[in-house]
C-alpha positions, 0 to 999 in steps of 0.5 A: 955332365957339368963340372960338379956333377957326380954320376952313380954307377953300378958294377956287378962280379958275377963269379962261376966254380967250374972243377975249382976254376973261378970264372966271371961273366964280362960283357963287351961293350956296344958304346963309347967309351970303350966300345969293343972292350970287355967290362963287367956288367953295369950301369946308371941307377936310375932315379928312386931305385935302390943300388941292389935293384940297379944292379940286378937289372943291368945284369938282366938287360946285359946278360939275361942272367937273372939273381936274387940277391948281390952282396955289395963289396966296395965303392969305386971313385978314383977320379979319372975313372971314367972319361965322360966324368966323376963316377962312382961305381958301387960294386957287387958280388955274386956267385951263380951256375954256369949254365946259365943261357948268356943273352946279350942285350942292352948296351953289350955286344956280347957276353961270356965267361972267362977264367979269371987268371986269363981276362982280357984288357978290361975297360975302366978300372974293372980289374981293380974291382975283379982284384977286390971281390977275388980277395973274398973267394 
């Protein structure tokens, strides 16, 4: 990326209830930077697709995991957010059933639910995003 380069990013909170116990789906990723932490699923929006349909498909490649809808929750730009440069990160919102069969892909190594009061270090600022899309439960 050049100096004035300025990349878009999606970030998906996909949340669980399990007997009252919120859950989201983190991935471990497979690439620097941050290779081996845990993130939430996400990616580059690639050209001509729409912020909804980028999400959606770094879910699924990352995941398995497939929805129909996300709700967009915030933007993400903090400067220094990301070491490879200016990102910022569009993030959405999404509730499903824990039953879903998790099949890691793409640039995850692995994929799983945790409780959300007991995350491991997340990479990025994901807990900043994971604190945001808590205050609409």
């Amino acid at each position: 990326m050049g100096k004035h380069d300025i990349a878009i990013t999606v970030d998906s909170v996909v949340l669980c209830n399990v007997n009252d116990l919120f859950k989201v789906l983190l991935i471990q990723r497979k690439k620097d930077p941050f290779k081996g932490e845990w993130a939430l699923p996400g990616g580059f929006i690639e050209e001509g697709e729409e912020l909804e349909e980028a999400a959606k498909r770094e879910l699924k490649e990352e995941t398995g995991v497939e929805v129909n809808s996300l709700e967009q929750i915030n933007a993400f730009g903090k400067p220094g957010r990301d070491p490879r440069g200016r990102m910022i990160s569009i993030a959405f919102l999404c509730r499903i059933y824990c039953e879903e069969d998790l099949k890691p892909g793409d640039d995850a190594s692995e994929a799983k639910w945790f409780e959300l009061d007991k995350l491991p270090e997340l990479a990025f600022d994901h807990n900043e995003i994971i604190s945001t899309a808590r205050k609409l439960l």
